[in-house]
BANUVO-455617 format. One line per 8 residues: number of its first residue (from 1); for each residue x, y, z of C-alpha. Coordinates in Angstrom, 3 decimals. Each point is the difference from the previous one (the first is absolute). Layout:
<bators>
NUM> X:Y:Z; ...
</bators>
This chain:
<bators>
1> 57.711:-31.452:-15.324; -1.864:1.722:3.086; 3.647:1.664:0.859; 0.164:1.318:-3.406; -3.336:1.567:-0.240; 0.828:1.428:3.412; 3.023:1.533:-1.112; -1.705:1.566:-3.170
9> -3.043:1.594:2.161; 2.804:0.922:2.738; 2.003:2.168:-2.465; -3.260:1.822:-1.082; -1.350:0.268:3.161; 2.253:0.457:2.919; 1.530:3.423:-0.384; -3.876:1.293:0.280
17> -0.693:-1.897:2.409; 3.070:0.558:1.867; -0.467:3.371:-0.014; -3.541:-0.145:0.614; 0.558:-1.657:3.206; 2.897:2.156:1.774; -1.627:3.175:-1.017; -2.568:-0.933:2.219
25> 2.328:-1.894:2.712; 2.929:2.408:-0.099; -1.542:3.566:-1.170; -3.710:0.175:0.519; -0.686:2.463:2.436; 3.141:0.606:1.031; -0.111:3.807:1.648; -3.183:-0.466:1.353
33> 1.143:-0.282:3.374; 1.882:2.195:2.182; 3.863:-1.581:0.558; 0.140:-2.676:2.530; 1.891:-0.914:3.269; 3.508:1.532:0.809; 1.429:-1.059:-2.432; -1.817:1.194:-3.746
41> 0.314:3.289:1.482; 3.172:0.333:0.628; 1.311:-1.471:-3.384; -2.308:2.550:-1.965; 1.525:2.522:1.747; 3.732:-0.465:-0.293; -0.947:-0.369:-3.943; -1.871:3.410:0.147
49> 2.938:1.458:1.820; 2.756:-1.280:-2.952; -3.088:1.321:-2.639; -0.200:3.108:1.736; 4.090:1.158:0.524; 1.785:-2.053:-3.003; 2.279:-1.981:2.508; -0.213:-3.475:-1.104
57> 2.519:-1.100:2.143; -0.726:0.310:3.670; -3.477:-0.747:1.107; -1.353:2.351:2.700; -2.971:-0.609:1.958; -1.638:3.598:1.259; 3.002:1.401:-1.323; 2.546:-2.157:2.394
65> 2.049:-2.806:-1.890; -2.010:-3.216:0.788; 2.344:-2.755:-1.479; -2.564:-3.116:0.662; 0.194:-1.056:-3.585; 1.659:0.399:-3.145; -0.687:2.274:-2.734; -2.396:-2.116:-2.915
73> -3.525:0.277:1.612; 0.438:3.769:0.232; 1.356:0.776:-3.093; -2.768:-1.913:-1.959; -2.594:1.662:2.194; 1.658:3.476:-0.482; -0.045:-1.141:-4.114; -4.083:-1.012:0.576
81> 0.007:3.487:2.210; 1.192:2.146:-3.274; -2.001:-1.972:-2.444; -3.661:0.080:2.087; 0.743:2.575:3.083; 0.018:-0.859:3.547; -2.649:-2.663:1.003; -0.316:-3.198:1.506
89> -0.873:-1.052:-3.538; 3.563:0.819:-0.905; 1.706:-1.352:3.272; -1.311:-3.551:-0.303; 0.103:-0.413:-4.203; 3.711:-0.329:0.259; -0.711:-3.634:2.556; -3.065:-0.850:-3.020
97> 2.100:0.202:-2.753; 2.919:-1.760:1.869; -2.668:-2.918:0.700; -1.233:-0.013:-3.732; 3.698:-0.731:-1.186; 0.284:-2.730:2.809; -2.864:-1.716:-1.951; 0.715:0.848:-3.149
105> 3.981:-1.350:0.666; -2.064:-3.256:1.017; -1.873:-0.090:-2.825; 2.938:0.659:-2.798; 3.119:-2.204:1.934; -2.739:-2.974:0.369; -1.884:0.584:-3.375; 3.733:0.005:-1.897
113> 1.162:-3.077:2.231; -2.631:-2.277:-2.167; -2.512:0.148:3.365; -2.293:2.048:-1.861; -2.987:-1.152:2.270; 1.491:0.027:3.510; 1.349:3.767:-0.998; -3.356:0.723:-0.654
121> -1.752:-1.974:3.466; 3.043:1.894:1.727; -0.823:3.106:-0.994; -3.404:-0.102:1.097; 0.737:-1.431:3.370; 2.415:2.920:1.014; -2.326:2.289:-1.338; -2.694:-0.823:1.863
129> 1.714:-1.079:3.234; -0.955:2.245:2.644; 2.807:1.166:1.549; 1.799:0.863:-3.625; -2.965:1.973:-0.642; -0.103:1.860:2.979; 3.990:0.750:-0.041; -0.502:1.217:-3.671
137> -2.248:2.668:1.355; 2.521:1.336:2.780; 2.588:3.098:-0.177; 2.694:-2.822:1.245; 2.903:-0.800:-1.297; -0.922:-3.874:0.378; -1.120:-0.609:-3.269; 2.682:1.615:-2.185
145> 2.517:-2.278:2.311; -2.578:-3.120:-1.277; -0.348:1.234:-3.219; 4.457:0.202:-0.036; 0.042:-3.042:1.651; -2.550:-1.862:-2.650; 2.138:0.682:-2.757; 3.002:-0.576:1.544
153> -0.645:-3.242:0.948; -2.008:-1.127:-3.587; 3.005:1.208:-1.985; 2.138:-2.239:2.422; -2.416:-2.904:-1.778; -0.132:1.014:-3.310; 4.035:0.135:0.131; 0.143:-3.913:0.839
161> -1.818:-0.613:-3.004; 1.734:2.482:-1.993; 3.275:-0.118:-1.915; 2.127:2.301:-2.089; -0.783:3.768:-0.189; -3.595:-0.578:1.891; 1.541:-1.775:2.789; 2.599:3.123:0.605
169> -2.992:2.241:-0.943; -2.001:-1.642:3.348; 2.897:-0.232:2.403; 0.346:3.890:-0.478; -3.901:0.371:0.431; 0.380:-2.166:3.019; 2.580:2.590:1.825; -1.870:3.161:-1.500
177> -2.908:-1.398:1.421; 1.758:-0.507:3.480; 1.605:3.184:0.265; -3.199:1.848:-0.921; -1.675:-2.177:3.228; 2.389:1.903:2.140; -0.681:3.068:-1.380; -3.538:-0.912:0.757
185> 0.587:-1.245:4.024; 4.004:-0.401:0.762; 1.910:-3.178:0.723; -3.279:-2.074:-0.288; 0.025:-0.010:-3.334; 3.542:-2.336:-0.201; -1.643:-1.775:3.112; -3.017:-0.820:-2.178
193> 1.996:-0.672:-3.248; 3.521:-1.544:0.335; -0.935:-2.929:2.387; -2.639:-1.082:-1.936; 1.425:0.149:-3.400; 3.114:-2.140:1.866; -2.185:-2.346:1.152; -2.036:-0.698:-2.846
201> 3.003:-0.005:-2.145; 1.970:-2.924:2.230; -2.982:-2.216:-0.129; -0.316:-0.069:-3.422; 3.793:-0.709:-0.668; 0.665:3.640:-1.544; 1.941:1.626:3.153; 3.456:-1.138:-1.672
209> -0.757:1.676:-3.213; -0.051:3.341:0.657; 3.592:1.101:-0.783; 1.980:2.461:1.708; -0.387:2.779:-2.957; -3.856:-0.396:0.579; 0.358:0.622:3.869; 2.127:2.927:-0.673
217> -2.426:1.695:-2.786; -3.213:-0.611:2.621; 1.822:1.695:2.636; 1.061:2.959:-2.436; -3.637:0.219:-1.393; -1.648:-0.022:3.431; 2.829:2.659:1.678; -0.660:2.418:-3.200
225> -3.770:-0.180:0.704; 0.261:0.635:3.779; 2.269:2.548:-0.023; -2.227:1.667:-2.007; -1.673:1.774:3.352; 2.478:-1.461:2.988; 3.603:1.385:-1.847; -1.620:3.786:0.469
233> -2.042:-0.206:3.156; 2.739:-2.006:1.887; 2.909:2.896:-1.596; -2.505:2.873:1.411; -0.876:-1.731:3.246; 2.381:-2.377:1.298; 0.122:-1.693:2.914; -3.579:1.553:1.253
241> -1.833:-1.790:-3.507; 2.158:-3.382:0.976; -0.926:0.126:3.893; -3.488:0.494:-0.764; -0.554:-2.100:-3.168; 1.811:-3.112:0.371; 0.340:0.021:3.800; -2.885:0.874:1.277
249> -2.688:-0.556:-2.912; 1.851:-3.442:-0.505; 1.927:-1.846:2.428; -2.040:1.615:3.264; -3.353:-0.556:-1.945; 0.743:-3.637:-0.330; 1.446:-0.502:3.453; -1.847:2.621:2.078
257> -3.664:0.677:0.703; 0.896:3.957:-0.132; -2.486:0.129:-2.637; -2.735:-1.434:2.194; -0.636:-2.519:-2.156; -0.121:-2.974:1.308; -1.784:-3.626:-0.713; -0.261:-3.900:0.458
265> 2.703:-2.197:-2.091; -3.285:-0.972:-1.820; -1.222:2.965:-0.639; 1.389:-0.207:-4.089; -1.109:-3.131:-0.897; -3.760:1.023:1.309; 1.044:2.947:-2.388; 0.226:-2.034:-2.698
273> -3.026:-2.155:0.484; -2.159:3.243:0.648; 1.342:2.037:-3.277; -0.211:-2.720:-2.590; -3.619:-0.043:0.694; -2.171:-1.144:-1.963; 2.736:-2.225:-1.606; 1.366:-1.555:3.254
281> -1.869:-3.261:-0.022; 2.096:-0.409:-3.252; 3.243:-0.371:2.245; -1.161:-3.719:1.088; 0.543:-1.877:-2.899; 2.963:1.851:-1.215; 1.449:-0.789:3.626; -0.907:-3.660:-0.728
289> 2.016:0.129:-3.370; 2.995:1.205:1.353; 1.717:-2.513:0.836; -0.679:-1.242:-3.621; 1.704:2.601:-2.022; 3.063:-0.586:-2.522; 1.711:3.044:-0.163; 2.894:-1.181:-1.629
297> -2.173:-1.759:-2.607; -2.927:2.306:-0.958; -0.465:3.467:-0.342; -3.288:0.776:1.425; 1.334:-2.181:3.275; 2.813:2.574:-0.260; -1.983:3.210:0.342; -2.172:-1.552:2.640
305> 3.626:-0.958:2.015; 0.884:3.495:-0.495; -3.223:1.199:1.505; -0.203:-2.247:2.856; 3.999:1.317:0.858; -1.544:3.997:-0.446; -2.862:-1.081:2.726; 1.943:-1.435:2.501
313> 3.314:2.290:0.476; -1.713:2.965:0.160; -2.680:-1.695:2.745; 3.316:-1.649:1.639; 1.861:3.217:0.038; -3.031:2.517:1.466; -1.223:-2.451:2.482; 2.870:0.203:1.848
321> 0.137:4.105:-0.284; -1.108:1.399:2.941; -1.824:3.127:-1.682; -3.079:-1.579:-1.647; -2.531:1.357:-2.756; -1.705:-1.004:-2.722; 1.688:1.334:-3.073; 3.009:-1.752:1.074
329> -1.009:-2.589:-2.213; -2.186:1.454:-2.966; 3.249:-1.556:-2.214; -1.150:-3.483:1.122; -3.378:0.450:-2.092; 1.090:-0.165:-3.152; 1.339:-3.094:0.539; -2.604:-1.174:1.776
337> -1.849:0.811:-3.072; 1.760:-2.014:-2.185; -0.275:-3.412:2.481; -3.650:0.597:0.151; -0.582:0.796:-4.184; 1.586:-3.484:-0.676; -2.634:-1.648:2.308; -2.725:2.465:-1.463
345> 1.169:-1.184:-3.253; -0.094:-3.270:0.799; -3.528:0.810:0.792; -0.714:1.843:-2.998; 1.095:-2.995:-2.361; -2.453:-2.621:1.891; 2.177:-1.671:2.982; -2.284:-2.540:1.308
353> 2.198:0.106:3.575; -1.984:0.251:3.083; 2.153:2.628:1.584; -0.402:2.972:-2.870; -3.573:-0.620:-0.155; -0.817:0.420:3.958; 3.155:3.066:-0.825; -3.132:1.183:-2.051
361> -2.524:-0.253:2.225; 1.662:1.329:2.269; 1.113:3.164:-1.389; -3.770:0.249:-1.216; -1.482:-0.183:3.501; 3.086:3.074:0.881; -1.731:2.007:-2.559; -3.379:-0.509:0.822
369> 0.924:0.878:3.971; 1.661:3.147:-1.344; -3.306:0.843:-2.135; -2.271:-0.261:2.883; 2.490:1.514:2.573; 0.086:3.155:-2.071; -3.594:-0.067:0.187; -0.299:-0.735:3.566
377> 2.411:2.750:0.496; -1.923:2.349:-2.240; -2.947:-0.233:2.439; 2.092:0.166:3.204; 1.515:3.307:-0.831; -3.250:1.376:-1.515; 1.402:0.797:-3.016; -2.137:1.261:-2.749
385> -1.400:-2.822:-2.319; -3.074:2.274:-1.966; 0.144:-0.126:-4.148; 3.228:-1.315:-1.747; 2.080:-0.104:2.767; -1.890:-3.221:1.849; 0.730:-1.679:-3.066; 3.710:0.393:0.411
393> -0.626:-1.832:3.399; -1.252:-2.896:-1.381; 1.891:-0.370:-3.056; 2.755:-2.015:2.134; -2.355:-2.230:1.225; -1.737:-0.361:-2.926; 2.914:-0.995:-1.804; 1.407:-2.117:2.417
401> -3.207:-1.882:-0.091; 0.569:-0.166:-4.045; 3.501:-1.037:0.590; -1.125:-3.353:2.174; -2.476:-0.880:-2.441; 2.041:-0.041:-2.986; 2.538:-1.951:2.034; -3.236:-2.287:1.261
409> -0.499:-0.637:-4.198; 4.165:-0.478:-0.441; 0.154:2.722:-1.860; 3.502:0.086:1.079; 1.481:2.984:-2.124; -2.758:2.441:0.435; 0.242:-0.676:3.833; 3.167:1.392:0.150
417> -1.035:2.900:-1.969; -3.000:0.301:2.397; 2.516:0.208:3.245; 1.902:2.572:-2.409; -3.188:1.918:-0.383; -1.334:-0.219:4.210; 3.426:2.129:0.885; -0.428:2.312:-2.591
425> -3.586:0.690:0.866; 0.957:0.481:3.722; 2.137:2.103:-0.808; -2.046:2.308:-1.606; -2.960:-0.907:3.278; 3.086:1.655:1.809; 1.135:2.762:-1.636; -2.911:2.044:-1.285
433> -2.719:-1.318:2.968; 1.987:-1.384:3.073; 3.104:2.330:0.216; -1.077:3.553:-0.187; -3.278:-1.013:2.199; 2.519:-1.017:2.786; 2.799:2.748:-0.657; 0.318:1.484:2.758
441> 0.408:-2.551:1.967; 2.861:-1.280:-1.996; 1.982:2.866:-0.647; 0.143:4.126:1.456; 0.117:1.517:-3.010; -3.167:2.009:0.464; 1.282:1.123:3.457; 3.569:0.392:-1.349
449> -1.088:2.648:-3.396; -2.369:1.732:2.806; 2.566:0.162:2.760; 2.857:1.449:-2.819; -2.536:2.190:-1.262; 0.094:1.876:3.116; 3.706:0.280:0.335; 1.791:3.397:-0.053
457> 2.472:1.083:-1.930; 3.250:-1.664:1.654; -2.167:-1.871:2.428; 0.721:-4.006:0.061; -1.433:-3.170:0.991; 1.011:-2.282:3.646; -1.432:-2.342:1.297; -0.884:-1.313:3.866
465> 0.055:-3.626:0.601; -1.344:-0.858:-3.147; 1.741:-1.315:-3.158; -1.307:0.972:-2.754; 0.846:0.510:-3.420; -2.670:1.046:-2.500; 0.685:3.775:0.645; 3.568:-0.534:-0.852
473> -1.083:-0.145:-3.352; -3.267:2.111:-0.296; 1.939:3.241:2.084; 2.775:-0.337:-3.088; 2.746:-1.281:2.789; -0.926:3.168:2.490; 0.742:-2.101:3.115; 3.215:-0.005:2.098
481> 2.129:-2.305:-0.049; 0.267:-2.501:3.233; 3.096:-1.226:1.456; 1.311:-3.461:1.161; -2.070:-2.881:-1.438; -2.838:2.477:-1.183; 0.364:1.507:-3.647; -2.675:2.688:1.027
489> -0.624:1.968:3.530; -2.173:-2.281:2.014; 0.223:1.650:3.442; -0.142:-2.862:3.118; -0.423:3.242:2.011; -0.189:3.670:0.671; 3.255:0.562:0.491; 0.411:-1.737:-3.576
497> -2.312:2.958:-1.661; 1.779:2.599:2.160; 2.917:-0.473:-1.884; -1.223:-0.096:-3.035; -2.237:3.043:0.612; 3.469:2.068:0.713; 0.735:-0.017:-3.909; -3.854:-0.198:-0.896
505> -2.273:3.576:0.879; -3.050:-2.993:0.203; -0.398:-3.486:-1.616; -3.008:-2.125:-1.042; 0.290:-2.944:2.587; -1.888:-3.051:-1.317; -1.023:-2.265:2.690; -2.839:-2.409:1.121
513> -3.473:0.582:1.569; 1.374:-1.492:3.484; 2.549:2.463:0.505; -2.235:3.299:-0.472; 0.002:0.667:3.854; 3.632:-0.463:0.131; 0.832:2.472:-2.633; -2.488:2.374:0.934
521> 1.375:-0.038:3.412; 3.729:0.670:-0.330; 1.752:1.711:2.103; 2.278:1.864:-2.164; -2.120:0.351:-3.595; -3.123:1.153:-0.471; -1.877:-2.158:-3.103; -3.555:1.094:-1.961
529> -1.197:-2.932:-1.774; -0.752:0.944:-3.634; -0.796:-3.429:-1.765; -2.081:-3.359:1.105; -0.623:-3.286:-1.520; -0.851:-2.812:1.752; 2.527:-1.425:2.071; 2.951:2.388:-1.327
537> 0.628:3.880:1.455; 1.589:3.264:-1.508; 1.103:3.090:2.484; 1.918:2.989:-0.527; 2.766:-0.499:2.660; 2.023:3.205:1.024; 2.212:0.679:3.387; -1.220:2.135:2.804
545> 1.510:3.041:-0.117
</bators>
């Protein structure tokens, strides 16, 4: 009777409340910020440059090819470029909307597979997990790869419990899906797919059933999909889009630390711990069940088999790559999601076991650390906390402290609702108080509009032992192109700008506070510094004639 009512309320209630939650998680605030690290930069670019000249087909990078990764980010970013203009807004929606059909592909293949409530405690986990959230808010192609991935992987389930038309319908979705992942990232997205869905498939008995017709029309469906961008850039570029792509983006990536990349054999599984939060504690008991699953028997046991196999290869198969980082693994999350919603659930319905409750208390003790440490922080970085905004700063804290005590009266649903509701009000703490009052410390896109500002017409952008990436994007791609294993000029040394400077009247070099008596001192250029902040330097660099 209790499932039933549940199911009634759910079908009235969880599309708002759905959407409720990842317009908060996934698009609250979302250009608020200047873009972030090397990498957001550099992906918002190569979009604005396909927006900006109408060739969709080979990706430049301040107007040099720059064949890091395939063609789907940018062209949905281009689409979000033409729709809003150029923003960051527009650069990261493409990675929120990917995450919102990650969820909402949770929500529907569980919800349709009769697990109606674990879809639902599922859904919520990955949607507050804080690593998903933070990915879904990045100009990366990592989460269109997870959100590829996701459905890949949940249309390999829903075809072993399909038959007829609906179980050809999914094993086409299931190679779509896959050859849409490697338009998202390359050869990862078979990596991520095929080995899992083989896996899963041989320990449930179903391996032997797949017939050679339905091999043949996967591989047809995925080759028409991919060849949708690698058929024309690989007939207009050859062997210099191979070489770079698969060669060195791939196999020396794995193998090599080129990229400079490198990390402990741990380092993913801490990964994992660390971006399920708060939801990790939830990983215990559904480690302890494990070895209690029926697979072959029950269908729930199934899903959770599948999940357990789409954890562990992709943690196997990036532990032992030598080029290490984060996003490897977003496509674990998902799944991670779905292990921890059936313990949640179990939760939810009243499981007296020991280990979900302490799970509980647990994951209420990580939000109330995260309520106060935004506080704490707050105060350390003297960040404004007058009027409305110091109630921002305690609105994670203060529902994290609501959260425990419902759990402390077993109110057992509206606790998980609570932990639903601390992430989405740190989120907002973040984006409207924490973020813009600590800017510039994050990102140079004050110092990069001011430093473009000032360029003349024809002048570009270097830079002197300093990597940086923010004025990539804010200088519309007016920076010169680097050489070797840089994708931009980063000068090691004079000689390096001397060079440059015999195509270039002047440049802008970029460079740090520490070297300002080294560039003013050249021998052989004469620099006038024409932009400071903090830490990071702008001169006017020209040769002496």
């Amino acid at each position: 009777m209790a499932s039933s009512r549940f199911k009634g309320r759910s079908k009235a209630n969880i599309g708002g409340r759905s959407t409720g939650i990842l317009g908060i998680a996934f698009f609250c605030g979302l250009g608020r910020i200047g873009l972030l690290g090397p990498d957001e930069p550099r992906y918002a670019e190569v979009a604005r440059e396909m927006f900006a000249s109408g060739d969709y087909i080979s990706p430049r990078l301040c107007g040099c090819l720059w064949f890091e990764k395939p063609g789907l980010l940018y062209w949905m970013s281009a689409g979000s470029y033409h729709l809003l203009g150029v923003s960051e807004y527009a650069a990261r929606l493409p990675s929120a909307l990917a995450a919102t059909a990650a969820v909402f592909s949770l929500l529907w293949a569980l919800g349709r597979s009769g697990l109606t409530r674990v879809a639902v405690t599922a859904a919520v986990v990955l949607a507050t997990s804080a690593i998903f959230i933070g990915f879904a808010r990045a100009a990366t192609p990592d989460m269109a790869l997870t959100a590829a991935v996701t459905i890949a992987l949940l249309s390999g389930y829903r075809w072993t419990t399909a038959s007829g038309r609906a179980r050809t319908l999914w094993w086409g979705v299931l190679w779509s899906a896959t050859g849409v992942a490697v338009l998202a990232k390359g050869l990862v997205g078979v990596v991520l797919v095929v080995p899992v869905v083989a896996v899963h498939l041989a320990v449930i008995g179903k391996l032997k059933s797949i017939g050679w017709r339905e091999w043949v029309g996967g591989l047809v469906i995925f080759l028409a999909v991919v060849s949708v961008w690698y058929g024309p850039v690989t007939a207009r570029h050859g062997w210099e889009f191979l070489d770079e792509f698969f060669y060195k983006q791939h196999i020396r990536r794995y193998l090599t630390n080129r990229y400079h990349h490198p990390e402990p054999v741990y380092f993913f599984p801490m990964i994992a711990l660390a971006g399920a939060m708060p939801w990790t504690f939830f990983l215990a008991p559904a480690f302890a069940r494990l070895r209690r699953l029926r697979p072959r028997v029950k269908a729930e046991d199934s899903l959770v088999t599948l999940a357990w196999v789409w954890v562990a290869w992709p943690l196997i198969f990036f532990s032992l790559s030598v080029s290490k980082l984060p996003g490897y693994i977003l496509p674990i999350f998902p799944a991670m999601a779905i292990i921890i919603g059936v313990e949640v659930e179990r939760f939810w319905g009243g499981d007296p076991g020991g280990s979900v409750k302490f799970a509980a208390w647990m994951t209420a003790l990580v939000l109330t650390a995260i309520g106060v440490g935004l506080v704490v922080y707050s105060s350390v970085q003297s960040i404004d906390a007058s009027g409305w905004r110091l109630i921002l700063i305690v609105l994670p804290a203060t529902a994290a402290v609501a959260a425990g005590t419902l759990l402390a009266m077993k109110r057992d649903r509206a606790f998980v609702v609570g932990v639903a509701a601390v992430m989405a009000s740190v989120i907002i703490c973040a984006v409207v108080v924490l973020l813009p009052a600590i800017s510039d410390k994050l990102t140079l896109k004050s110092f990069s509009l001011e430093t473009a500002a000032k360029l003349r017409p024809g002048e570009r952008i270097g830079f002197f032992l300093k990597s940086e990436y923010a004025p990539v994007f804010y200088s519309e791609g007016r920076v010169v192109c680097g050489v070797g294993e840089f994708d931009v000029l980063n000068a090691l040394n004079e000689e390096t700008l001397v060079q440059a400077l015999e195509s270039e009247p002047t440049l802008l070099v970029i460079t740090g506070a520490q070297w300002r008596e080294t560039v003013e001192n050249f021998r052989s250029l004469k620099a006038e510094l024409i932009e400071e902040k903090g830490n990071t330097l702008a001169f006017r660099v020209a040769l002496r004639r």
